[in-house]
Each structure stands twice: as structure tokens, then as C-alpha cells.
N, C-alpha and C positions, 0 to 999 in steps of 0.2 A: 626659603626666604620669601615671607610675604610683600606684597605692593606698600604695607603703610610703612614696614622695615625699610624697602629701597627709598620711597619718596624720603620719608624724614632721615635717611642718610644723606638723599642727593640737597635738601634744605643744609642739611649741617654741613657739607661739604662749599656750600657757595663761596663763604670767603675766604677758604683758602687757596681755592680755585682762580679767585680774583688775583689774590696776592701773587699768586706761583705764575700766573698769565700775565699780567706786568712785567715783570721781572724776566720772562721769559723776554717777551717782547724788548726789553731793554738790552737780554745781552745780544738777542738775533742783530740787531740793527746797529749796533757795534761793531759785530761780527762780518756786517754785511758793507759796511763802508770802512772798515780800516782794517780789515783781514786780520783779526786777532780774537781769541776771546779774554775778557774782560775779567780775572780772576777778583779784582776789584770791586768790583759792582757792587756786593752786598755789603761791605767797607765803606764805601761810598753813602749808602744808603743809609746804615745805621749811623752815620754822623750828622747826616740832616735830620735824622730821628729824634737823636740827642738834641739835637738844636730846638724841636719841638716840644720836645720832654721838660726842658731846662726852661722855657718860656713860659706853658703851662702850669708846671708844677711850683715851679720854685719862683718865678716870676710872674705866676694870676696873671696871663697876658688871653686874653678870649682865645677857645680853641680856634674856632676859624683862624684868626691869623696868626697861630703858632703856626698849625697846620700850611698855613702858605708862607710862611716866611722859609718853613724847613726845605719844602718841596724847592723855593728858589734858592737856597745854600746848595741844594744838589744838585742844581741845576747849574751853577756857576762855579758848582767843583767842575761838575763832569766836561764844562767846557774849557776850566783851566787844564787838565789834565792832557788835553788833545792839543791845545796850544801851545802850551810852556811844556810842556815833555812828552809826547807823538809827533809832533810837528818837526820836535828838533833828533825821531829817532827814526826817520824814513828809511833811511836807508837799511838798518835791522830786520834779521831774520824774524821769523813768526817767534820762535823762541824767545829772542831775546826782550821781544814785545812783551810775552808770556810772562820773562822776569821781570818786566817793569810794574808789569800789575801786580807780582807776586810783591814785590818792594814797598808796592803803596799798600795794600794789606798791612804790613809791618808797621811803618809807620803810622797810620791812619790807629792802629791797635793800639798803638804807643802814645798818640797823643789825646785820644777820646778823655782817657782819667783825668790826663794833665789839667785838659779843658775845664772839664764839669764836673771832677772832683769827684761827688756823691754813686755812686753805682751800687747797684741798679736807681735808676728814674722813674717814677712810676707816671704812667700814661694812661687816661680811661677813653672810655669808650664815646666816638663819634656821637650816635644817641645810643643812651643806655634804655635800661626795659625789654620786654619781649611781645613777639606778636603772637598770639594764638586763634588758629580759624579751625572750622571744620569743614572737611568734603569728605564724600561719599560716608559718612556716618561716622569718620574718623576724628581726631582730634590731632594736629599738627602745630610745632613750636618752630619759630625762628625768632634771632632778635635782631632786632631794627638797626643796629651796627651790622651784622650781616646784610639786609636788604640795602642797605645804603650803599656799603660796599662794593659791593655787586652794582647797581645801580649806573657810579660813576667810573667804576672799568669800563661798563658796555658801551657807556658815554664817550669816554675817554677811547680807548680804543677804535671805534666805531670813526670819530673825527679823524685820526690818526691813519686809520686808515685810507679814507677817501683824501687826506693830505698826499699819502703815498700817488692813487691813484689817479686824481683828477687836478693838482696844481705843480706850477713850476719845480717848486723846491723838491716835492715828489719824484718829477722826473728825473733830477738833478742825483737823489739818493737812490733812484733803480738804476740810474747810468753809471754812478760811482760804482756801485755794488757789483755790476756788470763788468766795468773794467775801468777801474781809477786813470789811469794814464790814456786809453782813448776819448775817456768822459771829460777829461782837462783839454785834450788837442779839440774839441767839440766846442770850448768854451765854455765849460763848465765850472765854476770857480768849486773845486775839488776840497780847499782850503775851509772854504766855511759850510760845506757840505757837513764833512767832517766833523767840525765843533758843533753844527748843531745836534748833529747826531749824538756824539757823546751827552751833549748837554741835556739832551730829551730824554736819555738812558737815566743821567743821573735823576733828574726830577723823577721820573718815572718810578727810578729805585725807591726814590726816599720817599715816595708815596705811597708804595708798597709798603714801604718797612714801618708808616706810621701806620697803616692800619692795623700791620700785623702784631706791633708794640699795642695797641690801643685792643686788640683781641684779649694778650698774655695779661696786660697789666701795667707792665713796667718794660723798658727796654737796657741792654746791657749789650758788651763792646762784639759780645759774637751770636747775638740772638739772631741773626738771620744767615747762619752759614746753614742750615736745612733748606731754607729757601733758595740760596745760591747753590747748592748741589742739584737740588730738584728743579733749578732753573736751567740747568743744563743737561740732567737727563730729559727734559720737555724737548728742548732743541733737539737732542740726539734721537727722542724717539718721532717728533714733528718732521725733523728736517733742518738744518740751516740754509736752505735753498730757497727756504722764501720767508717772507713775513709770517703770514695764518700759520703757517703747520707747526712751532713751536708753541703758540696759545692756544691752539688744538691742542698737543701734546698735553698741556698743564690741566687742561679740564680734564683729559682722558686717567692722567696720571693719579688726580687727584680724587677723583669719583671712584676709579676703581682699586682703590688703594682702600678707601675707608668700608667699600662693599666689599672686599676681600677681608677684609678685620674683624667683620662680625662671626666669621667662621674660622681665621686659621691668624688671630691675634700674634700669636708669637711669630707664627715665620711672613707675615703681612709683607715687611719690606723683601726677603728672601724672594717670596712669589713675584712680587712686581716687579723687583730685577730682570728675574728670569725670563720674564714675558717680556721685558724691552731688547733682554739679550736675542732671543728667538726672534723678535720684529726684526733688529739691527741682520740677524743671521743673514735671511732673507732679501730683506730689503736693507742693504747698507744705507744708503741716503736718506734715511725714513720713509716714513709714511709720505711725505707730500716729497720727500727729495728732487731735485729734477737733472738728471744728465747734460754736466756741459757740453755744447757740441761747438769746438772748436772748427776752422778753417784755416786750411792749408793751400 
């Protein structure tokens, strides 16, 4: 495999990389303040997608503020969901958590059509066009909805992160994550930790899921369950032990997924299983996992 083969994969590979790092980052930080994972999440997502889809297309509303209106529908799902039914399911096992998300899938499946009727929606592209440049004698394509893509994850992310690290609310969601019921005797208001944490999930999701609708074309009631499978093998092979190692995971997953395709297309997903299964072998916790160390 030559250099301009790998480069113009690792270009094509950019926004879904973005998409699958989102969304990873969405279900980690769920995971990490309400001890559950989010079965949810890409349900969530493609409903605020819809909501985009449905303004754009059918209601000529300017992308931009389709695109922001949907992201804040996701954003004020995800924090009804933790309010009006996490709040009031505390005391439930992880399971039973587990069904509630599986529930809202259901539902959420159930009433996308009712809403907006028409399915599929069609969705274009952030900016359309392509860019082409040359290095080293080569000639290289991306288009400008990738670079953009990419762009505002790094933006996006990059804030998010130093939120985590260097303010209040930050400390608040590495305390919770650490230990909800100590983080509360601290005075940590545990309650809107919580909500905002889902609420960031959900915006997060649904801004995933428009770019990834605005990739395909059009969006439909289960166009991002790939994206929610492989937002969970990123955690599993990142780590859910911290923030970074599951948006690691989705770059790793995603890069060498489509550099494995150029030579063994058919069994592509086969290999990249295999090589998560053998990472997990090893290193259970993943790659960035970190060992609780309890006191007695």
C-alpha cells in the first residue's frame, strides 16, 4: 500500500471519524455520571436530525438554523430524559436502566413517522463541492463538508474538554463520575450534573447524526444504529475509564477500518472485531482503561 493510498484514505476517513468521536464522547459521559449506557443515544440523535431535515427541506428554513434548532431539540430531549425518567429511576439496577433506554428506542422508533410523516428526508451537505490540492507531486480530494466537519469536532471537543479540566461544572462531572453519592455529601449538586450531562450527550448526538445525514443524503428512523454500535465498540476498545480513550478509540477504529478495506473488503468488519477482541483480551479496560483503587 503506497503513501498517496494511505493519505487519501486517512482524508476520506475524516468525517466519519468526527461523527463516530462525538457520539462516542456522548455515550462515555453518560456512562460516566449515571452509570448506565445509553442504548438511546443514536434515537435521540436522529430525532433531532429529523427536526433538521424537516425545517430544511420541507420548511426552506437556512441551514444554519435548522442545524441549531435540531442540535437544541437534542439537547432538551437529553435533558428531559434524565429528569422526568432517571431521576425518578434511582434506585434501579444498571439493567433496569439498560431497559429504559431500550424503551425509549421503541418509542422514539415509533413516533419519528407519526411526526414528519415523509421518510426518508433528504439533508445536503454543510458546504457542498470539493477541494483538491497537490503535495509531493500527488494530487489529493476532500470536500469541504468533510473539512468543516472535522473542523468543529476539534473545536467542539477541544472546549469540552478544558470544560472537563479547568472549570467548576467540570470538576462537578469528574466527582460525580468518581463517586455520585460522595460527590453529593461534598456538595455537589449531583441533580444537575446529571441533566446536563445527558443534555450535552443529546446535542452532541444530534449533531453527529446531522452531519452524518448531510454525508448520506437523506436521514431515516435508524440511519445511525452503525454509528451507535461503533460508538460503543470505541468506548470498549478506548476505555470507559476516561473521557479521551473512547475518541481515541473512534479515530483508531475508523482509520483502520477503511485501511484494512483496501485489501481484505469482505472480511473488513471480521478483522477489526478481531483486533478489538484481542486488544480487550489483554487489556480488559482498554487501551486508556484505569484500575479502580478502592480503600478499605
Amino acid at each position: 500500500m503506497t503513501f498517496e493510498i494511505i493519505f487519501q484514505t486517512i482524508l476520506n476517513s475524516m468525517q466519519y471519524a468526527s461523527i463516530l468521536a462525538l457520539s462516542s464522547f456522548a455515550i462515555v459521559l453518560i456512562f460516566k455520571t449515571s452509570v448506565t449506557t445509553n442504548f438511546a443515544q443514536g434515537t435521540i440523535s436522529v430525532f433531532g436530525a429529523f427536526v433538521t431535515a424537516y425545517l430544511f427541506t420541507l420548511l426552506n428554513v437556512n441551514m444554519f438554523w435548522s442545524l441549531l434548532i435540531g442540535v437544541v431539540v437534542g439537547f432538551v430531549m437529553g435533558w428531559l430524559v434524565d429528569t422526568q425518567i432517571f431521576r425518578r429511576s434511582r434506585r434501579l439496577t444498571g439493567i433496569g436502566k439498560q431497559m429504559i433506554t431500550m424503551g425509549l428506542v421503541l418509542f422514539l422508533m415509533g413516533i419519528i413517522p407519526a411526526i414528519f410523516g415523509q421518510i426518508p428526508l433528504n439533508l445536503g451537505k454543510l458546504i457542498p463541492g470539493n477541494l483538491m490540492f497537490v503535495m509531493f507531486g500527488k494530487q489529493y480530494v476532500i470536500n469541504y463538508h468533510s473539512l468543516l466537519s472535522t473542523g468543529l469536532t476539534i473545536v467542539i471537543l477541544t472546549i469540552l474538554f478544558l470544560i472537563l479540566k479547568f472549570t467548576k461544572w467540570g470538576l462537578g462531572v469528574r466527582a460525580t463520575a468518581s463517586s455520585e453519592m460522595v460527590a453529593g455529601l461534598m456538595g455537589v449538586n449531583t441533580h444537575r450534573i446529571t441533566a446536563m450531562s445527558w443534555a450535552i450527550a443529546g446535542g452532541l448526538g444530534t449533531f453527529a447524526a446531522i452531519l452524518y445525514g448531510a454525508t448520506l443524503g437523506q436521514v431515516s428512523p435508524a440511519f445511525m444504529t452503525n454509528v451507535q454500535v461503533g460508538g460503543f465498540l470505541a468506548n470498549i476498545l478506548g476505555g470507559f475509564g476516561t473521557f479521551y480513550g473512547p475518541v481515541v478509540g473512534a479515530v483508531l477504529i475508523t482509520f483502520s477500518s477503511n485501511l484494512v478495506g483496501f485489501s481484505f473488503s469482505v472480511w473488513k468488519d471480521v478483522i477489526i472485531y478481531g483486533l478489538i477482541l484481542i486488544v480487550i483480551l489483554f487489556l480488559p479496560r482498554g487501551l486508556f482503561g484505569k484500575k479502580a483503587i478502592k480503600k478499605v
